[in-house]
DSSP file (Angstrom, degrees, kcal/mol; ACC not computed):
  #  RESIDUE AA STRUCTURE BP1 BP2  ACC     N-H-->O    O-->H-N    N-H-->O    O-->H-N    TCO  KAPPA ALPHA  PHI   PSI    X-CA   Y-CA   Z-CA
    1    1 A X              0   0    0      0, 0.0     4,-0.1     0, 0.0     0, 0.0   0.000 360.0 360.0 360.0 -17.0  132.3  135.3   86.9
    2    2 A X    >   +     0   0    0      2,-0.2     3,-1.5     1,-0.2     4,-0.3   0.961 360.0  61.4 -61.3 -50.6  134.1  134.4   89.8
    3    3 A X  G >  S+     0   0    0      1,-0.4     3,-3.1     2,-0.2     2,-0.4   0.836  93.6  59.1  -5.5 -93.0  134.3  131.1   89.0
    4    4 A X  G >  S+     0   0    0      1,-0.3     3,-0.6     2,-0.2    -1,-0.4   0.088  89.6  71.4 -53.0   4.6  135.9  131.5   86.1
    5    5 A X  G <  S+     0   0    0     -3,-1.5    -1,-0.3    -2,-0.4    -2,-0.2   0.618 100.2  54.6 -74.2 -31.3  139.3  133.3   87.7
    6    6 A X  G <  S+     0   0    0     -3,-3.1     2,-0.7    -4,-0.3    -2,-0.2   0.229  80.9  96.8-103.7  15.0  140.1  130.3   89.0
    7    7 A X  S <  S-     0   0    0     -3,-0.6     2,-0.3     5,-0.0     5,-0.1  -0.916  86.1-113.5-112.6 134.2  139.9  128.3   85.7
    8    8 A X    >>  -     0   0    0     -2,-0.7     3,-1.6     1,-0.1     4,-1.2  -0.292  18.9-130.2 -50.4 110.0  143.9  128.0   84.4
    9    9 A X  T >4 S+     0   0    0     -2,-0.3     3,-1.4     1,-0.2    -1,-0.1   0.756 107.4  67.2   5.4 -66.8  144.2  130.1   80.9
   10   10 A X  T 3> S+     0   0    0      1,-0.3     4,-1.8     2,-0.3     3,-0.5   0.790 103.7  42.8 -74.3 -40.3  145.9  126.9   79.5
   11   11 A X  H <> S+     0   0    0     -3,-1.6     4,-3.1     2,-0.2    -1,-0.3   0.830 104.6  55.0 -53.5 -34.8  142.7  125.0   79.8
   12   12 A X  H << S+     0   0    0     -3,-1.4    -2,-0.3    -4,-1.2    -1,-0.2   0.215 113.1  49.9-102.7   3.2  140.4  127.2   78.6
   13   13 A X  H  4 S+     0   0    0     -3,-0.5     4,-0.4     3,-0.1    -2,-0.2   0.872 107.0  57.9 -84.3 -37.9  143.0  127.1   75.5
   14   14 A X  H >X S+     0   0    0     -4,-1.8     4,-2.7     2,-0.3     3,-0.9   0.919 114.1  29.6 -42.8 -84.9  142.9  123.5   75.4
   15   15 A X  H 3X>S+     0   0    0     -4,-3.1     4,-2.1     1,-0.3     5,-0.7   0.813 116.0  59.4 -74.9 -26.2  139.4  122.9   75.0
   16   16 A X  H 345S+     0   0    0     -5,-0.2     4,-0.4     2,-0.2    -1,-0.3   0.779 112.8  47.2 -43.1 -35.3  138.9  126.4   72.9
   17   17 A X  H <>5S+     0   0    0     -3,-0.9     4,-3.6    -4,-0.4    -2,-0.2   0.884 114.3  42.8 -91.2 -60.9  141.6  124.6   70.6
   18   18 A X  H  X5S+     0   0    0     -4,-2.7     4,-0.6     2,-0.2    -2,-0.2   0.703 109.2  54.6 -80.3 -18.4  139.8  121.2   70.5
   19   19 A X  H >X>S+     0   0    0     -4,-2.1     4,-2.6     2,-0.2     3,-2.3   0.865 116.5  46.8 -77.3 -54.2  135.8  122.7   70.0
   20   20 A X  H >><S+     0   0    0     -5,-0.7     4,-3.5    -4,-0.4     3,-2.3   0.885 111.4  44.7 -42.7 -69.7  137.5  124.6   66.8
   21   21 A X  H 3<5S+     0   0    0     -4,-3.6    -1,-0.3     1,-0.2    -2,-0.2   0.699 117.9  49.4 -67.3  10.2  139.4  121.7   65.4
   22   22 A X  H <<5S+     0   0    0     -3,-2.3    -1,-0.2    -4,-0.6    -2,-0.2   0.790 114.1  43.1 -84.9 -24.3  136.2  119.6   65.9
   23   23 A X  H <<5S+     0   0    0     -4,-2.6     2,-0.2    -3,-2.3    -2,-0.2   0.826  91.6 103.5 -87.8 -25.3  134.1  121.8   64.4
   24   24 A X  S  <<S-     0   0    0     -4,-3.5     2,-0.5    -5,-0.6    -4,-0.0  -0.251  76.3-114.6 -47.9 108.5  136.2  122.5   61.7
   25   25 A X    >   -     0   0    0     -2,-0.2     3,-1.4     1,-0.1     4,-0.3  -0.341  16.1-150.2 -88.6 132.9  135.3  121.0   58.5
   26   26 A X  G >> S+     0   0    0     -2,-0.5     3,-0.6     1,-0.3     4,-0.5   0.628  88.1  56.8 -49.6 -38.3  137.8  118.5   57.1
   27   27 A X  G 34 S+     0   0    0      1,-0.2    -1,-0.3     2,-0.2    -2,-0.1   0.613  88.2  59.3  -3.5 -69.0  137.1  119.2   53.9
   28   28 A X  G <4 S+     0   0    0     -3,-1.4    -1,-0.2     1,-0.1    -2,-0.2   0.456 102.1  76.0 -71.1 -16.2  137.5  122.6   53.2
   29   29 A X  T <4  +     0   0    0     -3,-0.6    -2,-0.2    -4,-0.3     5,-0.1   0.981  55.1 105.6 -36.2 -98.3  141.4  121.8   54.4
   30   30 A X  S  < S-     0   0    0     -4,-0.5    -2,-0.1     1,-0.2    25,-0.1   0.290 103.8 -35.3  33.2-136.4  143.2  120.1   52.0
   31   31 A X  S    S+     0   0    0      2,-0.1    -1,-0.2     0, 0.0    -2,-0.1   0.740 105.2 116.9 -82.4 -25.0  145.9  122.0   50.0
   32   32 A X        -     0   0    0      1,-0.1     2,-0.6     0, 0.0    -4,-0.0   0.090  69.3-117.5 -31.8 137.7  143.7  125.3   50.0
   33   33 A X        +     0   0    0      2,-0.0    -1,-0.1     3,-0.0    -2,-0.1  -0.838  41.0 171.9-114.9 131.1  144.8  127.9   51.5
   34   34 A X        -     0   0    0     -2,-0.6     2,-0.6    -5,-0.1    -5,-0.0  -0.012  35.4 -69.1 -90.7-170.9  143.0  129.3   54.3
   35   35 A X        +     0   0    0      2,-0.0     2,-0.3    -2,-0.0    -1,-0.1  -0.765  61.9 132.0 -72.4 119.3  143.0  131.7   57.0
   36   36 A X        -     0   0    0     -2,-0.6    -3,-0.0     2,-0.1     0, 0.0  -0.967  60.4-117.8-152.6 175.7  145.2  131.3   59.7
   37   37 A X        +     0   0    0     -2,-0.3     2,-0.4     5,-0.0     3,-0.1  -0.188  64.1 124.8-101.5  57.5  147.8  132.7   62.1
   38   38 A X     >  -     0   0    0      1,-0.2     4,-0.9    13,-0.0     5,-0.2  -0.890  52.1-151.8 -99.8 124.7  151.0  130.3   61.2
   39   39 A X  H  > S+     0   0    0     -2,-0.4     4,-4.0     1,-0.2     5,-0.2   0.924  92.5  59.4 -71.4 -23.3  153.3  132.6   60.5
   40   40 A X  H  4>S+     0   0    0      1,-0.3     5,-1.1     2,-0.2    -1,-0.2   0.955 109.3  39.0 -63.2 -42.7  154.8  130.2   58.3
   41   41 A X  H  45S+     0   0    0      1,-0.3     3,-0.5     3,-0.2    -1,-0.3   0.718 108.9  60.7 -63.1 -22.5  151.7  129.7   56.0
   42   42 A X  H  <5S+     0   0    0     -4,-0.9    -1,-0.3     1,-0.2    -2,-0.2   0.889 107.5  48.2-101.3 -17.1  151.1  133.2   56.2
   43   43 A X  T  <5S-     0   0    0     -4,-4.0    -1,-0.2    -5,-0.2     2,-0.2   0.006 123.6 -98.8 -87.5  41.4  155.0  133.7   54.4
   44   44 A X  T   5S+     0   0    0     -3,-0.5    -3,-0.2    -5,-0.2    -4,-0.1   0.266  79.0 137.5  88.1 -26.5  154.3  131.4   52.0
   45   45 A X      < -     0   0    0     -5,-1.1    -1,-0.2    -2,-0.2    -2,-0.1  -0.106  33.3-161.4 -67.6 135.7  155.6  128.5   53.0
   46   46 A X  S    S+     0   0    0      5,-0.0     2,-0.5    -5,-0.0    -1,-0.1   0.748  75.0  72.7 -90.9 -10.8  153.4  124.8   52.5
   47   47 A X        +     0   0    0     -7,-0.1     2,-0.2     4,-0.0    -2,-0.1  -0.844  57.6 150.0-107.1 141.7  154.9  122.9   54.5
   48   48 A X     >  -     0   0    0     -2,-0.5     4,-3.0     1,-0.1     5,-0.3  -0.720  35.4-151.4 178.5 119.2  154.3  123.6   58.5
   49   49 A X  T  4 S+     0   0    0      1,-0.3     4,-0.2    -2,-0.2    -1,-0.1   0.766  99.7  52.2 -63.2 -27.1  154.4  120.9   61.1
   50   50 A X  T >> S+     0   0    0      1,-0.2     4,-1.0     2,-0.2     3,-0.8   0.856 109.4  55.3 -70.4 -50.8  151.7  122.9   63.6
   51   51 A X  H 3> S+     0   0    0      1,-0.2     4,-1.5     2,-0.2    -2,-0.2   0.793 109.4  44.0 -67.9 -29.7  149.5  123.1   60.4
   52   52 A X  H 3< S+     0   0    0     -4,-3.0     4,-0.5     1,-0.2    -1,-0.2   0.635 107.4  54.9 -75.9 -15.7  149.5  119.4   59.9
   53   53 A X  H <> S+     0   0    0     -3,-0.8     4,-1.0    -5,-0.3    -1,-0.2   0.698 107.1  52.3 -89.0  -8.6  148.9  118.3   63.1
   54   54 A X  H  X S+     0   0    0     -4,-1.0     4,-2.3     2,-0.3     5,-0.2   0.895 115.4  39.1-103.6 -66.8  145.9  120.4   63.3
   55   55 A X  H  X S+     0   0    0     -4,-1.5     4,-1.2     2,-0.2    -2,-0.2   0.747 112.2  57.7 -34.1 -32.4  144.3  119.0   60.0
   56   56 A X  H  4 S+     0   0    0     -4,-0.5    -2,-0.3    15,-0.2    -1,-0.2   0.865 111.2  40.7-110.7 -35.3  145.5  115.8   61.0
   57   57 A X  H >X S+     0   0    0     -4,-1.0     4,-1.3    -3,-0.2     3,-0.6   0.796 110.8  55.1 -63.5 -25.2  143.4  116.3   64.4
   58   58 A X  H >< S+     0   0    0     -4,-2.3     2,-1.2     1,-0.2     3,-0.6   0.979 109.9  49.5 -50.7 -65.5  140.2  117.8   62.8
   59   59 A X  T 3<>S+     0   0    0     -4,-1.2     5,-0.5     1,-0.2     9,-0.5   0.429 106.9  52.2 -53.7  14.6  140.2  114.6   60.4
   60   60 A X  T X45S+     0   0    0     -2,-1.2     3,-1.8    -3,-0.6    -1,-0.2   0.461 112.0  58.1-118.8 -35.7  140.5  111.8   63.7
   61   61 A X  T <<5S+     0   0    0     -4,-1.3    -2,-0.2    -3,-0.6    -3,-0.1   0.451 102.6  39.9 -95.5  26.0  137.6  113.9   64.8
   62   62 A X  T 3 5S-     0   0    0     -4,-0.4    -1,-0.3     2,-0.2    -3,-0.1   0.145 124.0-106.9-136.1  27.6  135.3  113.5   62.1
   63   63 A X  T < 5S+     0   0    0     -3,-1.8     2,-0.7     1,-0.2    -3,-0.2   0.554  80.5 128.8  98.2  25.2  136.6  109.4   62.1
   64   64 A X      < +     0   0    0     -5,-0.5     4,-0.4     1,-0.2    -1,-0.2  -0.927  25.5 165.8-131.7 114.5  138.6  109.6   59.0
   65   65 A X        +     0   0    0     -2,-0.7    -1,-0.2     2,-0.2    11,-0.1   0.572  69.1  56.6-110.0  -8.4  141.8  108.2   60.3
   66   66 A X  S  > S+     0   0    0      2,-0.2     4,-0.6     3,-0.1    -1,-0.1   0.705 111.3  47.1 -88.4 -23.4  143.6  107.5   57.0
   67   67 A X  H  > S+     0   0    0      2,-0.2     4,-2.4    -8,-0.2     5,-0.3   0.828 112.5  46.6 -80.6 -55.2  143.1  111.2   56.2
   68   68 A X  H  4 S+     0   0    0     -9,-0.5     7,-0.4    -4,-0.4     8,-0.2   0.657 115.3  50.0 -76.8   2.5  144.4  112.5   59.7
   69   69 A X  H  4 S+     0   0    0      2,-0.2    -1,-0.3     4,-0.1    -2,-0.2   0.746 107.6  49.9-116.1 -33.9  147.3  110.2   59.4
   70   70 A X  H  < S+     0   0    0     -4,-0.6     3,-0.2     1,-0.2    -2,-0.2   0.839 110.5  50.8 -91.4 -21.2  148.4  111.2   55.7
   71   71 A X  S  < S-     0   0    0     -4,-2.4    -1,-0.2     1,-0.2   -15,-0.2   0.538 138.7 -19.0 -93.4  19.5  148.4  115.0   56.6
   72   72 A X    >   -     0   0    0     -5,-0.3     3,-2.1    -3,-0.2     4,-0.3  -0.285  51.2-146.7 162.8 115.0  150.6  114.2   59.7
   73   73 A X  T 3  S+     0   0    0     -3,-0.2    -4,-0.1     1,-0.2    -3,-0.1   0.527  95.5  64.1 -74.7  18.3  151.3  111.1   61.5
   74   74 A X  T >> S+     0   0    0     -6,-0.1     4,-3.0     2,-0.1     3,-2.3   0.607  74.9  92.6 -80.6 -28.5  151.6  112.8   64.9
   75   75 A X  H X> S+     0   0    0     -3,-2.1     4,-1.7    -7,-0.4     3,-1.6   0.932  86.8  46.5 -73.0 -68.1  147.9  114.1   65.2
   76   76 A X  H 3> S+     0   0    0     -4,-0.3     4,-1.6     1,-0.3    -1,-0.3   0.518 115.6  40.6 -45.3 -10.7  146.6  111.2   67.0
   77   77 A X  H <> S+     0   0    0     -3,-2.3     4,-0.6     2,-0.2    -1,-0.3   0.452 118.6  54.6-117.6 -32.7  149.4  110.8   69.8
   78   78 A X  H <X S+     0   0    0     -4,-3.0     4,-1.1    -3,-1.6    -2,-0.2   0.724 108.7  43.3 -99.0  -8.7  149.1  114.5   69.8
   79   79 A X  H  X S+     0   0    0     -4,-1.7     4,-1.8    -5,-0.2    -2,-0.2   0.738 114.2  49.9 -87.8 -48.3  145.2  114.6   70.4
   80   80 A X  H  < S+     0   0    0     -4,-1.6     4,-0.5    -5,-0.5    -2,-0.2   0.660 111.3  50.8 -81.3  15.3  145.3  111.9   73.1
   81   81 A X  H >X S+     0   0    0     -4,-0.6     4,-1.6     2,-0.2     3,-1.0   0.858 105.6  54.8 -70.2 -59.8  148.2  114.0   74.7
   82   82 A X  H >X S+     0   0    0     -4,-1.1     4,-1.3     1,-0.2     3,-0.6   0.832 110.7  47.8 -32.5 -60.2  146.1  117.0   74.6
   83   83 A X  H 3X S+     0   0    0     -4,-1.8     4,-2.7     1,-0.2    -1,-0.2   0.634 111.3  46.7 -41.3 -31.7  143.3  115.1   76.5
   84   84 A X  H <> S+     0   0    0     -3,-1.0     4,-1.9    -4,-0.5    -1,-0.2   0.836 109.2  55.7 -59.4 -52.9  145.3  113.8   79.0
   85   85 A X  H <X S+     0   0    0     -4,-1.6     4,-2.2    -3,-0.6    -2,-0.2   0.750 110.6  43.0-116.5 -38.0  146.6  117.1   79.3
   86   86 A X  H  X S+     0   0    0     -4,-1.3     4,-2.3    -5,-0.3     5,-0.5   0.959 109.4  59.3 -68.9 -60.3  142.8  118.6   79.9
   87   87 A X  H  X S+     0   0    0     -4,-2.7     4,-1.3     1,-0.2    -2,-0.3   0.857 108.0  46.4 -51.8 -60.1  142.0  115.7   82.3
   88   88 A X  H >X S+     0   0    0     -4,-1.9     4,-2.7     1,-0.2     3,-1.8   0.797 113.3  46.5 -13.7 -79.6  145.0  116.9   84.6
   89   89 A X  H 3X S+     0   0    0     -4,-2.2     4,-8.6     1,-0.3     5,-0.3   0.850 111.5  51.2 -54.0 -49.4  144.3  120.4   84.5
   90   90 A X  H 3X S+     0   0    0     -4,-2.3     4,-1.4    -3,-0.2    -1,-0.3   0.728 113.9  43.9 -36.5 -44.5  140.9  119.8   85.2
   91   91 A X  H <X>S+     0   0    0     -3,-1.8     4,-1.5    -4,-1.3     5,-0.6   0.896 113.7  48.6 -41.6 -95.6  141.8  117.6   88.2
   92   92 A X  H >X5S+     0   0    0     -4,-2.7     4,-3.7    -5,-0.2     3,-1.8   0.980 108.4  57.4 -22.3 -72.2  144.2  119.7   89.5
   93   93 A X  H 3X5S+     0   0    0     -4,-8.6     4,-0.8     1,-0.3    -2,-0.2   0.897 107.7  43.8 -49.5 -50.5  141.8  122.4   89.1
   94   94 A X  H 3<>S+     0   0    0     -4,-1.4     5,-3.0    -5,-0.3     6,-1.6   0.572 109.7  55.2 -73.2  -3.8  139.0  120.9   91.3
   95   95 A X  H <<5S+     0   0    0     -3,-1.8    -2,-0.2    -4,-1.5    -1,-0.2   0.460 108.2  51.5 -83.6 -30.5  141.4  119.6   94.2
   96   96 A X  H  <<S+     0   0    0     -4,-3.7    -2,-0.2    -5,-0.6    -3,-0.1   0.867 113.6  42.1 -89.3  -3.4  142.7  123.3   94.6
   97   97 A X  T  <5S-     0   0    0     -4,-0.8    -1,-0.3    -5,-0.3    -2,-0.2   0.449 117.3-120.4-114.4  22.5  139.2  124.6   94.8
   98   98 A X  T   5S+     0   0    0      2,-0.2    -3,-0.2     1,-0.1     3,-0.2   0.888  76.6 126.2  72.1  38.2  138.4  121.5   97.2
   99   99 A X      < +     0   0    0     -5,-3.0     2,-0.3     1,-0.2    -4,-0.2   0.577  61.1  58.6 -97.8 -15.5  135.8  120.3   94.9
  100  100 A X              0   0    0     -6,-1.6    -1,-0.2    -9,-0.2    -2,-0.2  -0.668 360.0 360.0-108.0  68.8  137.2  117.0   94.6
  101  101 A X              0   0    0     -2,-0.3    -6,-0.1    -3,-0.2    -7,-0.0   0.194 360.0 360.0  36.5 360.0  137.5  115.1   97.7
């Protein structure tokens, strides 16, 4: 348990963020409306730029790249940012606890 005090919050969103939208089936998306916390979706609104990019990374990660690209053409550029964004922390994280050399 100690351990874990010294991993950054923002990581342990990261990849918390990315297990969901992998596990998440693409499917069940679409126009349906699901449960979520976008406030916009949850006032009605259909259109929401957070909500597409999210669909549009579950679908690159079940290979369907025509799919993730028609509900938002960001979601790949914005999933390999997000990785980048893990390897840093991660990095980072082991040099300040002088696990990495």
């Amino acid at each position: 348990m100690k351990t874990l005090k010294h991993i950054p919050f923002e990581l342990i969103f990261w990849i918390g963020a990315m297990i969901l939208l992998a596990t998440a089936n693409p499917d069940k998306h679409g126009d349906a409306q699901h449960f979520t916390l976008c406030p916009l979706a949850n006032m009605g609104f259909s259109w929401c730029p957070g909500c597409g990019i999210g669909r549009s990374i579950t679908q690159v990660f079940h290979g369907n790249f025509a799919e993730s690209f028609a509900h938002h053409w960001f979601g790949v550029p914005a999933l390999l940012i997000i990785c980048w964004r893990i390897g840093v922390l991660i990095r980072t994280n082991l040099i300040n606890n002088k696990l990495l050399i």
